[in-house]
KEFIDO-406491 format. One record per atom (N, C-alpha, C): residue in one letter; x, y, z. Coordinates in steps of 0.1 Angstrom, whole numbers, plus 5000, padded with zeros to 4 digits. Each point is the difference from the previous one (the first is absolute). Example, Ala and Ser with C-alpha at 12.3 -4.5 7.8 and 13.67 -1.06 7.14 Angstrom:
BEGIN
A513249435078
A499150125000
A500950125000
S499650114993
S500950115000
S499250115008
END
This chain:
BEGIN
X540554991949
X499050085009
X499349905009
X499750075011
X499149945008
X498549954999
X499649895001
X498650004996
X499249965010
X498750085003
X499249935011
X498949924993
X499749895006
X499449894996
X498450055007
X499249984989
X498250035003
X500149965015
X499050035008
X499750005015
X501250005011
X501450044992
X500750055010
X500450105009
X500350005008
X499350135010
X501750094999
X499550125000
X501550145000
X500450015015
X500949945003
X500149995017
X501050174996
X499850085009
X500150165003
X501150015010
X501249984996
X501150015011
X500850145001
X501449975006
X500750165003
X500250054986
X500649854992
X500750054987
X499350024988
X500250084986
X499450004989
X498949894997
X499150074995
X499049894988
X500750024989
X499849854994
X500350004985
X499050074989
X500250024990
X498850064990
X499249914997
X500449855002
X499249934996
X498949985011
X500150035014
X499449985007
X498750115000
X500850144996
X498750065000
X499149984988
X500749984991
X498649964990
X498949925001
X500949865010
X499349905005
X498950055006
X499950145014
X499350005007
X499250144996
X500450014991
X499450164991
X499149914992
X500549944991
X498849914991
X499649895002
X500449925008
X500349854999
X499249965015
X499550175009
X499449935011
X500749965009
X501749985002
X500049895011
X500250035011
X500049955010
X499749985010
X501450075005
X499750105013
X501450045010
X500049955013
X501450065004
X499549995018
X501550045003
X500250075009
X501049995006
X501149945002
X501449985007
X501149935002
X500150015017
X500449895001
X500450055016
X500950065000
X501350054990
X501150095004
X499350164997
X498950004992
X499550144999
X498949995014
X499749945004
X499150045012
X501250075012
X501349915003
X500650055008
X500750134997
X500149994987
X500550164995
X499050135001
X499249945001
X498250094996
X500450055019
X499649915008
X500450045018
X500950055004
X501350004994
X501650045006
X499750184993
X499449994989
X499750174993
X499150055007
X499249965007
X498650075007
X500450035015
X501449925004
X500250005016
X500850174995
X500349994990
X500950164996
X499150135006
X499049964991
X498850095001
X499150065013
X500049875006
X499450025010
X500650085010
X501449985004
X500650065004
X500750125001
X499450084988
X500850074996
X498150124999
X499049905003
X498850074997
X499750035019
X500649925009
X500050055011
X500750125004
X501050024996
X500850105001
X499350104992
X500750205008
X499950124999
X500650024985
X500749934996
X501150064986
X499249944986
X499650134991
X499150024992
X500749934985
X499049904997
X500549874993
X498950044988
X500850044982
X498850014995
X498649884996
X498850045003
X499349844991
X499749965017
X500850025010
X499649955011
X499650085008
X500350115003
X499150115009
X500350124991
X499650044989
X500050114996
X498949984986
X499750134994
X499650014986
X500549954989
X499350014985
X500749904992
X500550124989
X501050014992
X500250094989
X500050135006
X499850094993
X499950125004
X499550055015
X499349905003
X499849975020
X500649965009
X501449954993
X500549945010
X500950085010
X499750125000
X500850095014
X498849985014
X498949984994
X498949975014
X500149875008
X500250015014
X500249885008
X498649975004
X499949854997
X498549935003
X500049945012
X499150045012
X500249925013
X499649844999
X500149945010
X499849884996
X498649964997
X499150045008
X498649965004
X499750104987
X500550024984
X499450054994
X500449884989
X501449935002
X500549934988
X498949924993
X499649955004
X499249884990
X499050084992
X499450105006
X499450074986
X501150074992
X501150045006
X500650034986
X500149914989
X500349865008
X500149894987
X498750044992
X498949965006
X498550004995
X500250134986
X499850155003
X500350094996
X501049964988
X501249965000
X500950024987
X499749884992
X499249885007
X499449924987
X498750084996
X498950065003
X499050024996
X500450124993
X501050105002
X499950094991
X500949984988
X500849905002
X501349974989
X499249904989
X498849955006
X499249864993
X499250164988
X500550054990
X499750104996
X500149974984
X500149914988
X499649954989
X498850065002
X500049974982
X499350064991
X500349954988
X498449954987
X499649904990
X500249885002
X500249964988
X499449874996
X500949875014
X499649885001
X500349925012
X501849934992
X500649995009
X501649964991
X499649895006
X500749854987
X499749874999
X501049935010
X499049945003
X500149915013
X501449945001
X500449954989
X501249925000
X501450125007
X499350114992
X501450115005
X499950025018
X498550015009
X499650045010
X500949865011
X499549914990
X501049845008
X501050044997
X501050024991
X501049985003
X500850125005
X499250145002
X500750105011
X499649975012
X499149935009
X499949965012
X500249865001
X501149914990
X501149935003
X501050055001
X500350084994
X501550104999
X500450075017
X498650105005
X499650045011
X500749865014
X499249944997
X500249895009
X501449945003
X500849984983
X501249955002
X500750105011
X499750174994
X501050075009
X499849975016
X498750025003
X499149975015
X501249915006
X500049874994
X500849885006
X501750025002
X500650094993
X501350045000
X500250075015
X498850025009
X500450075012
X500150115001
X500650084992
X500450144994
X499350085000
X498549985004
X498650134999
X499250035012
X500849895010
X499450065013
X498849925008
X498849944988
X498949925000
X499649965012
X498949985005
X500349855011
X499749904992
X500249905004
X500149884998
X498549955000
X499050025003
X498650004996
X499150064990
X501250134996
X499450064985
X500249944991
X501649984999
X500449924985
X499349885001
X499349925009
X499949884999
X497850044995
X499650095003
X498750024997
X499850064982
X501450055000
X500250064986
X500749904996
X500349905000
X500449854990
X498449954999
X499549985010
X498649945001
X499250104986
X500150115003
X499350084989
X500149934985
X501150024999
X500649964987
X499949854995
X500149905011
X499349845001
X498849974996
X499350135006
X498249975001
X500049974984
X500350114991
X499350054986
X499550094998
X499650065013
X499650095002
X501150154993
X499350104989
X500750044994
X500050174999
X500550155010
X499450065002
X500150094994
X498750084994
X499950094984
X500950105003
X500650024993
X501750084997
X499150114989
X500250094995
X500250104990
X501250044992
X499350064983
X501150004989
X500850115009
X499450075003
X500750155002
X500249995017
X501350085004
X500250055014
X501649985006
X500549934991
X501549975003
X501450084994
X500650105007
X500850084990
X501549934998
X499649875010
X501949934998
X500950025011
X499650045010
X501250115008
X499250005014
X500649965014
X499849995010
X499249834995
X500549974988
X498849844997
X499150024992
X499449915000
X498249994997
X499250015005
X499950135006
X499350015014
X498549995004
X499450034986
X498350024998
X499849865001
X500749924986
X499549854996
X500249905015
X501350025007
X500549955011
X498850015013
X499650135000
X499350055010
X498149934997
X499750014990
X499049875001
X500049865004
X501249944996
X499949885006
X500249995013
X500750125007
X500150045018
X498750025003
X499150084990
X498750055007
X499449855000
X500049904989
X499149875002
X500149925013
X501850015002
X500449895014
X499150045011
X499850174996
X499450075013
X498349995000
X499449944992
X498349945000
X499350124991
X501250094995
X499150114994
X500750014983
X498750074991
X500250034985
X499749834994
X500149934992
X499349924994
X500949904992
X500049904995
X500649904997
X499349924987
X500549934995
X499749924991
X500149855001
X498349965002
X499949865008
X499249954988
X500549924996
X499649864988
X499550114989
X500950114993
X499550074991
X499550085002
X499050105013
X499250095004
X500650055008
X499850114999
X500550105011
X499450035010
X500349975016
X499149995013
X500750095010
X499250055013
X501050065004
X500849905010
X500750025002
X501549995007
X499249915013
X499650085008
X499549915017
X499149894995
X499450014993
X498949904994
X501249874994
X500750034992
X500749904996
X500849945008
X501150065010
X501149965010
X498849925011
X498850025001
X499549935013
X499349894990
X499849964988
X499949844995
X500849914999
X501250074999
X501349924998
X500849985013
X499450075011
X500649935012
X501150125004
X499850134997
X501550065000
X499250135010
X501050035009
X499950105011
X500650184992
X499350085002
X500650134989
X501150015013
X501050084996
X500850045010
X500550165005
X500250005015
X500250125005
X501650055001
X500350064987
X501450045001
X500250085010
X501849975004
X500350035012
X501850144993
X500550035009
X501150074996
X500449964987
X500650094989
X500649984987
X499749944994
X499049915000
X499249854988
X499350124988
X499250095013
X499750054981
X500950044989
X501250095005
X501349994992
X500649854989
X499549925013
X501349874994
X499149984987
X498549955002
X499149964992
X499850094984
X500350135002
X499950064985
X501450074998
X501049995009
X501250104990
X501149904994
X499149914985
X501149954997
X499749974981
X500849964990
X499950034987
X499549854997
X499349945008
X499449914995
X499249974990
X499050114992
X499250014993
X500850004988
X501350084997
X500649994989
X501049895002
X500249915008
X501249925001
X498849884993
X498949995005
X499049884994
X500050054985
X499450084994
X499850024989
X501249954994
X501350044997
X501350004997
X500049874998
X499849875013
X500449864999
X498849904993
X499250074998
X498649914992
X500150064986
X500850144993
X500150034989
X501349934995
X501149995005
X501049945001
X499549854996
X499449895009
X499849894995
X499050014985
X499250094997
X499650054990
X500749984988
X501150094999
X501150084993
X500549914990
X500549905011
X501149824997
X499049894993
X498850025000
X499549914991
X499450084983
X500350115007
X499150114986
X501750004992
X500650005008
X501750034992
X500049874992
X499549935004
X500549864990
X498749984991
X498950035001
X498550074993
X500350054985
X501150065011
X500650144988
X500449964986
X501549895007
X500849904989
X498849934992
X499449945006
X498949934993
X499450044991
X499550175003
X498950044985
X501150054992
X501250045004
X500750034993
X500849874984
X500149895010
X500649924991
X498849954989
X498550015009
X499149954987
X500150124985
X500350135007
X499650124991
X501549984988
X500849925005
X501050004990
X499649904989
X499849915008
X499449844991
X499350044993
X498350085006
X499150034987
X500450104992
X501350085001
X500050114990
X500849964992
X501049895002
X501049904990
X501350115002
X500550045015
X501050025004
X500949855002
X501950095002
X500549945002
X500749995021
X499949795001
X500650015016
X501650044997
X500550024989
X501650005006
X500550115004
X499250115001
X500250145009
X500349935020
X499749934998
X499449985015
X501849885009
X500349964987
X501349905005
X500750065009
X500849895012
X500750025012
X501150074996
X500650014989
X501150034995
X500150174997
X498550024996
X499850164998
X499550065017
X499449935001
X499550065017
X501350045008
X501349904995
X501350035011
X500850084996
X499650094990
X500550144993
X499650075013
X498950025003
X499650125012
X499449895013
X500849975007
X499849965012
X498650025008
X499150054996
X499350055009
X498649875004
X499849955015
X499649895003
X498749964995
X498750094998
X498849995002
X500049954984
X501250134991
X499349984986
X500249834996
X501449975004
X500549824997
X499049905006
X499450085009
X498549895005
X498750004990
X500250124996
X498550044990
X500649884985
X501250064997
X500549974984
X499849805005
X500349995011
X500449844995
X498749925003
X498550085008
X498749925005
X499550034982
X500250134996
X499849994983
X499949924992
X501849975002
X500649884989
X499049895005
X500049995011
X499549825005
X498350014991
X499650095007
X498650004993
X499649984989
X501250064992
X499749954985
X501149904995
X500349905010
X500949874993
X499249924992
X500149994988
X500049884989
X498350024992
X500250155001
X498750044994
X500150014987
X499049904990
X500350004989
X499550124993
X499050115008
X500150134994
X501250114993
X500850005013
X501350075003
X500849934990
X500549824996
X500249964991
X500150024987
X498750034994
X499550024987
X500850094995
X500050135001
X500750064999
X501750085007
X500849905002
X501150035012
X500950074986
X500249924991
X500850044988
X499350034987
X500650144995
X499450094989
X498650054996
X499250045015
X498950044997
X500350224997
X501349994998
X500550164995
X499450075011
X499649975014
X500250125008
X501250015007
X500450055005
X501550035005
X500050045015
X498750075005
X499950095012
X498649975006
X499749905010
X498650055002
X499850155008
X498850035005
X499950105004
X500650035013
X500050085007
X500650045017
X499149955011
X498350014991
X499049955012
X500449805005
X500749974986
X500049875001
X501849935006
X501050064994
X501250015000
X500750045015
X499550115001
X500250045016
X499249965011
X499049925000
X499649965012
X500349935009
X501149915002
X500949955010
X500350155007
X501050104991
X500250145005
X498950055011
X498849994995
X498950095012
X499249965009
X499549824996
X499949905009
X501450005010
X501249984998
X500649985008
X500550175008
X499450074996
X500350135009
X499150005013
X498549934994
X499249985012
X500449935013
X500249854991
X501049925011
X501350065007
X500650054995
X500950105014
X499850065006
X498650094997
X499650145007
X498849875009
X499449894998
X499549965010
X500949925009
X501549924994
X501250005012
X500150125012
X500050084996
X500750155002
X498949995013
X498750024998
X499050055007
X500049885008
X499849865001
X500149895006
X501250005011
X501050094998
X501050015012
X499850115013
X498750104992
X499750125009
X499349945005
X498649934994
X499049895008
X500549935009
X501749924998
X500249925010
X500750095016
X500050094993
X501250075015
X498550035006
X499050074995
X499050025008
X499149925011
X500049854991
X499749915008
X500649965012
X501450055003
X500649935011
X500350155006
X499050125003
X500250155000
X498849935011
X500150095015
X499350075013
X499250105000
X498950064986
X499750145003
X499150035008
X500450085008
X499250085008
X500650165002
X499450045008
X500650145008
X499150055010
X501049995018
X500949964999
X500249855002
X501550004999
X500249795002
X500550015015
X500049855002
X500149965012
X501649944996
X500850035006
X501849964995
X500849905009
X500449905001
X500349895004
X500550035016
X500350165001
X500950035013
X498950065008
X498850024999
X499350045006
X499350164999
X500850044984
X499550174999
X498849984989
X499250075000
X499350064992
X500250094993
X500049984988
X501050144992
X499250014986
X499450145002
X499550034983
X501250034989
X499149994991
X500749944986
X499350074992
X500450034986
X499349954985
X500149904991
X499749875010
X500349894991
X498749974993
X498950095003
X498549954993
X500350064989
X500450114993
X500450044988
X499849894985
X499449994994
X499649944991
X500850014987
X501150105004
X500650024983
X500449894995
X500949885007
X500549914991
X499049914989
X499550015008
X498649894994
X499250074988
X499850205006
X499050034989
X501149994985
X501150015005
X501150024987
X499749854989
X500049935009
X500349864988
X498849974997
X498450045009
X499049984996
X499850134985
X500050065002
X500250114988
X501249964986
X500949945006
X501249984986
X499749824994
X498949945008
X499649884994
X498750044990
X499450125002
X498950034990
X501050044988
X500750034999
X501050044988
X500149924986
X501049875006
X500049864986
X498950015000
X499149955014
X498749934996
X499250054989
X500150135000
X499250074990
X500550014987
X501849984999
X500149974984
X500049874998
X500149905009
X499949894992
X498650004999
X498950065002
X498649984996
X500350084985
X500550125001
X500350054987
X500149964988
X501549915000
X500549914994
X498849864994
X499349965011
X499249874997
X499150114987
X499550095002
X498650094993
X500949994986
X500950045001
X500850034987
X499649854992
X500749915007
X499849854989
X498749974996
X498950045014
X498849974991
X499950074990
X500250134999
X499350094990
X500749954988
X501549924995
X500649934990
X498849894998
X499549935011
X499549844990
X498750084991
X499950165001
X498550034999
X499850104983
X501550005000
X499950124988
X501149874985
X499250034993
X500249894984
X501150044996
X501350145007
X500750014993
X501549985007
X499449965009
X501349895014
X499249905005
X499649954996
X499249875007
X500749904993
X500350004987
X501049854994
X498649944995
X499250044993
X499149954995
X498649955001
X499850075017
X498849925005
X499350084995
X498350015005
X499250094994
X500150115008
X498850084993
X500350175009
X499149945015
X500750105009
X499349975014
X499749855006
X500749914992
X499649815001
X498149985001
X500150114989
X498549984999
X499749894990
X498549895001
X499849944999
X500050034977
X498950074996
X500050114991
X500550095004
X500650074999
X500550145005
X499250084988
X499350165008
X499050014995
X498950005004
X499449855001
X498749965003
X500550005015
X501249905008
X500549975011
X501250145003
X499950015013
X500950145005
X501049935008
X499849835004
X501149955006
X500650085013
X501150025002
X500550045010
X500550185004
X499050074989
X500550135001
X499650045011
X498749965005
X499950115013
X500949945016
X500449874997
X500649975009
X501250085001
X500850024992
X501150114998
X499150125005
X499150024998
X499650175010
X500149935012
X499349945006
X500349965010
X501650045011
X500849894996
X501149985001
X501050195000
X499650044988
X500150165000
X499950075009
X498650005003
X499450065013
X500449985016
X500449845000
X500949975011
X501450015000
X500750054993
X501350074997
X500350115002
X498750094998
X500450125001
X499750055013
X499149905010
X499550045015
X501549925007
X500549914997
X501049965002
X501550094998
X500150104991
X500950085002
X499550135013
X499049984997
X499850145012
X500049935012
X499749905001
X500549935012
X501450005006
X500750014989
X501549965003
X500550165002
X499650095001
X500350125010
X499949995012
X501350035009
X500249995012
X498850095009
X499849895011
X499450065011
X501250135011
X500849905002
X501050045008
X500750105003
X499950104987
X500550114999
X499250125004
X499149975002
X498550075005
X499750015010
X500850045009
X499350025015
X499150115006
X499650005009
X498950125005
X500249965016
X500350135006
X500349985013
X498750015007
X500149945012
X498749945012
X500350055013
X498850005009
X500650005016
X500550134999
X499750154993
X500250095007
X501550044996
X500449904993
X501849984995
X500949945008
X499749905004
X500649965013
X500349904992
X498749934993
X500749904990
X499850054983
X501550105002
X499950074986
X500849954988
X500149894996
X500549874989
X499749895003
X498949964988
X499549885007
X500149924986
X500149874997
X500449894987
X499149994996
X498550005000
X499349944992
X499849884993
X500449935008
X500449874995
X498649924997
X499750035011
X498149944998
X499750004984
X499950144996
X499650034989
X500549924986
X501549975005
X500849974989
X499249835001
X499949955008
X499549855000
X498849974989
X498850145011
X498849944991
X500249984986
X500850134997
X500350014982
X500649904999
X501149915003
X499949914994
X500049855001
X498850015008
X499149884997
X498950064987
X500050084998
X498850034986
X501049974996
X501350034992
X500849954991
X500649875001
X500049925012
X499849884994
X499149964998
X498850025000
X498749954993
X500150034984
X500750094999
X499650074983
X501249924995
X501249995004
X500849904995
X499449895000
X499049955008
X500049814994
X498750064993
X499950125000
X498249944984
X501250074987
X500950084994
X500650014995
X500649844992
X500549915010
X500749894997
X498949934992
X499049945013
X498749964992
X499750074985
X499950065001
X499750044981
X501349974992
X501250005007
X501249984987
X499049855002
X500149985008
X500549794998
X498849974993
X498450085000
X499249944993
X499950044986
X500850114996
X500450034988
X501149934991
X501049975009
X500949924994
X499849874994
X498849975012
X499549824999
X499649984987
X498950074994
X499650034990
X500550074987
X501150045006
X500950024985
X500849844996
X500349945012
X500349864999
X499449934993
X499250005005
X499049884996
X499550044987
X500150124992
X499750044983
X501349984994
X501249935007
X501549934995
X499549874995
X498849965004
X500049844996
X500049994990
X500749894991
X500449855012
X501150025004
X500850114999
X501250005012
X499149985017
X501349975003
X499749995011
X500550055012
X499750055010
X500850105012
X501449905008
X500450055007
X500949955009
X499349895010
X500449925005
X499649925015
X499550105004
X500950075008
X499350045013
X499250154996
X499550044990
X499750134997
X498349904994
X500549914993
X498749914995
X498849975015
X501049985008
X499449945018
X499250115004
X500550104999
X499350145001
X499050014995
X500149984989
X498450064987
X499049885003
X500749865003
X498649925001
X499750025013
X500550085011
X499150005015
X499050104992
X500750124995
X499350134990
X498549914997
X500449924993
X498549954988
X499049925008
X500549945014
X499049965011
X499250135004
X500350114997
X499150105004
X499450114989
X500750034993
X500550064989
X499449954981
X499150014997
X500049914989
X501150074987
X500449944988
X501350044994
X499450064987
X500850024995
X499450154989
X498749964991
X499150104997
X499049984993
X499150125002
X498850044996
X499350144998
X500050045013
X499850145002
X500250085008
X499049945014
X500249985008
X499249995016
X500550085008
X499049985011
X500150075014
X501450015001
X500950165003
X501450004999
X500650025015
X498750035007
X500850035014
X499449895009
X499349924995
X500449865012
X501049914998
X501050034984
X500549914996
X501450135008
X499950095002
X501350085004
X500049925017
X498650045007
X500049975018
X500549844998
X499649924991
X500449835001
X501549995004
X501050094988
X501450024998
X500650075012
X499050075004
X500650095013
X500149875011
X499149955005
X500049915008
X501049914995
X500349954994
X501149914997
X501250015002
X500050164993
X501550075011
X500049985012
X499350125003
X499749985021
X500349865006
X499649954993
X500549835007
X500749934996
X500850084991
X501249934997
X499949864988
X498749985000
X499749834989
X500950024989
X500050084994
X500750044990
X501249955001
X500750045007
X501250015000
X500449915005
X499449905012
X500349885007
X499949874986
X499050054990
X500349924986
X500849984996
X500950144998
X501050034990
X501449915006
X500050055014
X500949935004
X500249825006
X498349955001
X500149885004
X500349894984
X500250104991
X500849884982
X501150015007
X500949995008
X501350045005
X501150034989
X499350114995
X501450094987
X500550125008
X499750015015
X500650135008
X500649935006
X500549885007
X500949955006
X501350105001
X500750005014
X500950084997
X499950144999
X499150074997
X499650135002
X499250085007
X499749965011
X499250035009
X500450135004
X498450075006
X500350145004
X501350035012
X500850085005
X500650055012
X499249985011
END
């Protein structure tokens, strides 16, 4: 994969961003600007336009109404308030403010298309709307307003209303308005001219960002996954030989031979797993423990799967209408959002059993009559100490918001515009949901891994694996190790954080026992 290196800047050309770039400039801040082959493509699209806005012959987005308006012809000496008009009334959210990182990386997304030439722009918009996106300047978007279909037109249409000096932004954490901010930072609002307001909001940017920042999400929580999973085998005195290359090549299928073999690595030369390899009389561990290559690696295909829709998108023109290499302007329904709401919706699916699956193992290290001998709940007394029971509510509770999460948005439509746009994807919707479910997947994980740790560590003096041991001691830099009951939810947000950033796992694998296994 591609990596951008801290303070390198996303130069914005004809062709695709990489995913890694938008995360760079979604979280990472970095810096944009333009290409000179997209500036010349940005002018060769607008000479279309212009020409085509001189002329009598009724061009939608350029002299006419928008949606269910568009049989009305706009004179000229009216156009620029039409633009004005379909940003201020399409800038139409509603609740809570959507996080900045998603707002960057739809008005990176916006921009890549801008630079493809394809939307008509002049060549002083896209370049005021890269500036926007440069400043930091970040403009307040809403949960609610986007149905997926003709784009993201509400969330889209605020960051059009910001370029334009109006509605409000997010300057060093506070929210200010818009003219007040663009005139400290040196930036001029701008007077859209024929079809910019079109170019600027009819496109699935808002779900194509979400998609590519849950996605890089996904690929570190997938391997997260293997991780609590192989401690939950270690502490429960499971067996790795479920997991050999030899059984995985019974059923071909790619993601699970990636899960089964980062497993095996995890727990190489653990004198836990050891102790008992021969005649401890169980014959079968359980399915939560046995099948988990099986459901970890279902994730990992369904986030393959979705990573190829993400990629066609990225090297995708949306708008309507486009500007076409021969000089027509031709509407379309390429803003249609279904592809994207589909895989955004069928990635909430694993995600939510492998959170399943993880709930299940905790609730084994927690009950005296599958645990293999630890105490009840790894309570200190059990009894006097309640140990780890309510963290299993916990973990419960985010399982079961996590299945209802994993009901499709997609299938849900409600027609708009009078019926003009009467099937619309919902894709928006499918996003937000699941970014909540990757949140509830990595505190899910967090509790196996800080449950397992501690079923570990009541194995002493066995001792864990390399790379599963590498894990527990970043754990105990934050985490102190079993003993009477304490504060149970700073010790859950500690573990949470450790996921989210991966420490965990960059432990597991810096003993180098995953060599050779690396994610797809």
């Amino acid at each position: 994969m591609e990596t951008v290196e801290p303070g390198q800047r996303v130069e914005i050309g004809v062709g695709p961003l990489t995913p890694e770039q938008v995360v760079a400039v979604a979280r990472g801040g970095a810096r944009v600007s333009l290409t000179d082959d997209a500036r010349v493509a940005i002018a060769e699209g607008r000479a279309v336009v212009d020409k085509l806005a001189a002329s009598d012959e009724p061009v939608y987005g350029v002299s006419t109404g928008f949606g269910a308006l568009a049989t009305r012809h706009i004179p000229v000496e009216r156009r620029a308030q039409l633009q004005r008009s379909l940003i201020r009334s399409h800038a139409a959210g509603s609740g809570p403010r959507v996080e900045d990182e998603v707002v960057r990386a739809l008005m990176l997304l916006r921009a890549s298309t801008l630079a493809t030439g394809r939307t008509g722009v002049r060549l002083e918009t896209a370049e005021a709307y890269v500036a926007l996106l440069d400043s930091g300047l970040v403009p307040v978007v809403h949960e609610h307003g986007s149905l997926g279909c003709s784009g993201d037109l509400a969330p889209l249409s605020h960051c059009a209303l910001a370029l334009m000096g109006e509605g409000r932004v997010v300057e060093d954490g506070t929210e200010v308005p818009a003219a007040e901010a663009l005139a400290r930072h040196g930036l001029t609002p701008v007077e859209l001219a024929e079809k910019e307001g079109l170019a600027l909001i009819n496109g699935t940017d808002g779900m194509l960002g979400m998609l590519v920042l849950a996605l890089h999400d996904l690929r570190r929580l997938a391997d997260t996954a293997d991780l609590a999973a192989a401690m939950s085998v270690e502490g429960l005195l499971g067996t790795d030989r479920v997991f050999a290359p030899d059984l995985m090549a019974l059923r071909p299928q790619p993601g699970q031979a990636v899960s089964a073999a980062r497993m095996q690595a995890f727990l190489a030369g653990s004198p836990i797993v050891a102790s008992h390899r021969h005649g401890d009389g169980v014959v079968q561990d359980a399915y939560s423990l046995r099948c988990a290559p099986q459901v970890n690696g279902g994730l990992r295909d369904t986030v393959e799967y979705a990573a190829g829709v993400a990629g066609h998108e990225l090297a995708a023109a949306i708008d309507n209408p486009s500007v076409l290499p021969d000089g027509r302007i031709e509407s379309h329904g390429n803003f249609h959002g279904a592809p994207l709401a589909y895989v955004l919706d069928f990635l909430a699916i694993p995600l939510a059993d492998v959170a399943s699956m993880s709930e299940r193992r905790t609730d084994r290290f927690l009950d005296v009559s599958r645990n293999r001998g630890l105490p009840a709940f790894l309570g200190d007394d059990p009894g006097v100490d309640s140990g780890h029971m309510i963290a299993q509510y916990t973990q419960a509770a985010i399982v079961a918001e996590l299945k209802r999460l994993a009901v499709p948005a997609s299938v849900d439509s409600i027609p708009s515009s009078a019926m003009q746009e009467d099937h619309v994807s919902m894709g928006w919707s499918a996003a937000r949901k699941l970014r909540r479910a990757v949140d509830g997947l990595t505190r899910v994980l967090a509790i196996e891994i800080l449950t397992a740790a501690r079923g570990i560590d009541l194995r002493a003096p066995l001792r864990p694996a390399a790379a599963t041991g590498a894990a527990i001691a970043v754990l105990r830099d934050h985490v102190t190790g079993p003993g009477p009951d304490r504060f149970l939810a700073e010790e859950i947000e500690a573990a949470v954080r450790l996921v989210r950033s991966g420490a965990l796992l960059e432990a597991a694998v810096s003993t180098g026992s995953t060599n050779g296994s690396e994610t797809r």
